[in-house]
C-alpha positions in Angstrom: 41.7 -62.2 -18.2 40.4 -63.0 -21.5 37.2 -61.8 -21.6 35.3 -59.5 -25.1 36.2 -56.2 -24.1 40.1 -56.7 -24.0 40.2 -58.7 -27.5 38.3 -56.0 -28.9 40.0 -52.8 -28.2 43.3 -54.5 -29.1 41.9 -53.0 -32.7 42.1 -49.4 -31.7 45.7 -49.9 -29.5 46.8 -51.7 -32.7 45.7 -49.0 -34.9 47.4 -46.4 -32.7 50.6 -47.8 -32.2 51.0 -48.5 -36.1 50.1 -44.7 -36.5 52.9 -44.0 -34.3 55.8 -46.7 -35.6 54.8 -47.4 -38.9 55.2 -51.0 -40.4 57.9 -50.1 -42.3 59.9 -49.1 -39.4 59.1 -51.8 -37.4 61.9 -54.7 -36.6 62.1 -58.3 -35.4 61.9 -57.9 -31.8 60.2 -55.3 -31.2 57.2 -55.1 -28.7 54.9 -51.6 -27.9 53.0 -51.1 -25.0 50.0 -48.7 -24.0 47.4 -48.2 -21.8 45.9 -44.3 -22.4 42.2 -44.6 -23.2 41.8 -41.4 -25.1 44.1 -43.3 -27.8 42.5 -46.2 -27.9 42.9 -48.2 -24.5 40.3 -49.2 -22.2 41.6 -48.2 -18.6 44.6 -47.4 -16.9 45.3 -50.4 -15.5 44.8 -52.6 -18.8 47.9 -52.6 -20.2 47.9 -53.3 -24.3 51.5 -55.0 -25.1 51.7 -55.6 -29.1 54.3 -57.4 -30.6 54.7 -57.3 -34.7 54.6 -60.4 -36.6 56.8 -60.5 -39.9 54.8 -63.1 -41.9 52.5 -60.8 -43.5 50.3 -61.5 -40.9 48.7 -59.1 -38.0 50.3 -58.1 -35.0 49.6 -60.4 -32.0 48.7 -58.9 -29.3 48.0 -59.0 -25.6 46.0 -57.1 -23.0 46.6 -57.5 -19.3 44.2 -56.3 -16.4 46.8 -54.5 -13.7 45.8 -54.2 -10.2 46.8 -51.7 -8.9 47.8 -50.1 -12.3 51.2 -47.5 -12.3 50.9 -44.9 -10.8 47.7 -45.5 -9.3 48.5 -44.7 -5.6 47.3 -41.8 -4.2 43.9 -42.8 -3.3 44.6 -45.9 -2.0 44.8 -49.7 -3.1 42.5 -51.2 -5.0 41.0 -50.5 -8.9 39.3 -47.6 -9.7 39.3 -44.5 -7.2 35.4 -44.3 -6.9 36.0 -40.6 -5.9 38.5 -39.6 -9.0 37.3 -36.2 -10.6 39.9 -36.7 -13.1 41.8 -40.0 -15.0 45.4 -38.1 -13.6 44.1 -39.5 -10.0 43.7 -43.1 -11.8 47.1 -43.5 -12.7 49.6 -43.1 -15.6 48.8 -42.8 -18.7 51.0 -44.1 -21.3 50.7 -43.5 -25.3 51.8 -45.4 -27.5 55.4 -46.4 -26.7 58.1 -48.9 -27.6 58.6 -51.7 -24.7 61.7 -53.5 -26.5 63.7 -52.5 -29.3 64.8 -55.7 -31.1 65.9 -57.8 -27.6 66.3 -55.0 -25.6 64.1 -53.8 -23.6 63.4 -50.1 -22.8 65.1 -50.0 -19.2 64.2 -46.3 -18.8 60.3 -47.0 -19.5 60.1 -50.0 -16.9 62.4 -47.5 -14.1 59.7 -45.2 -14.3 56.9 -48.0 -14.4 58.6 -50.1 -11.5 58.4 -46.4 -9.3 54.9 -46.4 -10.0 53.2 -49.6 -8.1 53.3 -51.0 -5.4 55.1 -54.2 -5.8 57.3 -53.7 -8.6 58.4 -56.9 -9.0 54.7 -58.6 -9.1 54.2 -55.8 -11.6 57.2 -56.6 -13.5 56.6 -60.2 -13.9 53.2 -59.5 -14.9 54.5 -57.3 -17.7 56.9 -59.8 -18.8 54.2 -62.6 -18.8 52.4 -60.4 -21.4 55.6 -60.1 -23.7 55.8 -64.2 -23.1 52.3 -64.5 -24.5 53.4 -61.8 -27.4 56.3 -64.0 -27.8 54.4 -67.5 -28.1 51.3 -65.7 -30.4 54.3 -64.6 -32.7 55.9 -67.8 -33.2 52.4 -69.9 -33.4 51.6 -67.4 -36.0 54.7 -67.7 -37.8 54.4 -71.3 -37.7 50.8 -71.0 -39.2 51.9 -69.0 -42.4 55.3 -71.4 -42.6 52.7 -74.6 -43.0 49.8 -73.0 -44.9 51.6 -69.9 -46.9 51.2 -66.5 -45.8 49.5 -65.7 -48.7 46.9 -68.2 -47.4 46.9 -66.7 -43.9 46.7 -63.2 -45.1 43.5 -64.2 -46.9 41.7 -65.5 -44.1 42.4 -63.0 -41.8 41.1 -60.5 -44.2 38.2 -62.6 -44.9 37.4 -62.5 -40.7 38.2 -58.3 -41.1 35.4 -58.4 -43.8 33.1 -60.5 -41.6 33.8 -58.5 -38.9 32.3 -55.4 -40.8 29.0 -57.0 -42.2 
């Protein structure tokens, strides 16, 4: 789904995971995932998946809509638990966390994730779409500051940031 809402808040999940791995330790590779709205996600079941991007550029980023997301299950298929007093009965929440070190992935984090849906390997696949689009975004924008500089690309991207703000 590519619709406003998930664009947007890649800006907060951004901003969180780079509070949590900092730039500087940050490698080739590397992908983060989260989904916890009191750190800057949306809802359980939209899964942020960020992926850095070494050409001075920002980090490209994708947000997936999960249905049903992990650990949602206790109240039945479907979105959102209409009757949920609390977001614990919604699913799991996960901070900011690192998907794949370099080229390999986390296998603990997608046990645990896999044990938590219904059909794991729908949910898997749709996990590893997201990392394909990371994958794709990185190398298009790698490409980009390869042809036009990355000086150049840093520039307008900071011109859309300032934009953004007016």
């Amino acid at each position: 789904m590519a619709i406003p809402i998930h664009l947007a808040t890649l800006i907060p999940c951004i901003a969180r995971i780079l509070a949590e791995f900092p730039l500087e330790s940050m490698r080739e590779g590397d992908i983060y995932c989260m989904n916890d709205p009191y750190l800057g996600g949306t809802h359980l079941p939209d899964i942020a998946v960020v992926m850095p991007v070494f050409a001075r550029g920002p980090a490209a980023g994708v947000r997936r809509h999960h249905d049903p997301p992990p650990g949602r299950g206790r109240h039945g298929a479907g979105l959102v638990p209409t009757n949920a007093t609390e977001v614990f009965q919604e699913g799991i929440r996960l901070p900011a966390l690192k998907l794949r070190e370099g080229d390999r992935f986390n296998d603990t984090l997608l046990k645990i994730l896999r044990r938590n849906v219904r059909i794991p390997d729908t949910f898997e696949g749709d996990l590893m779409a997201q990392v394909a689009a990371c994958t794709v975004g990185t190398r298009r924008l790698s490409a980009l500051a390869e042809t036009y500089g990355d000086n150049h690309l840093t520039s307008i991207f900071s011109e859309r940031s300032t934009a953004r703000r007016r």
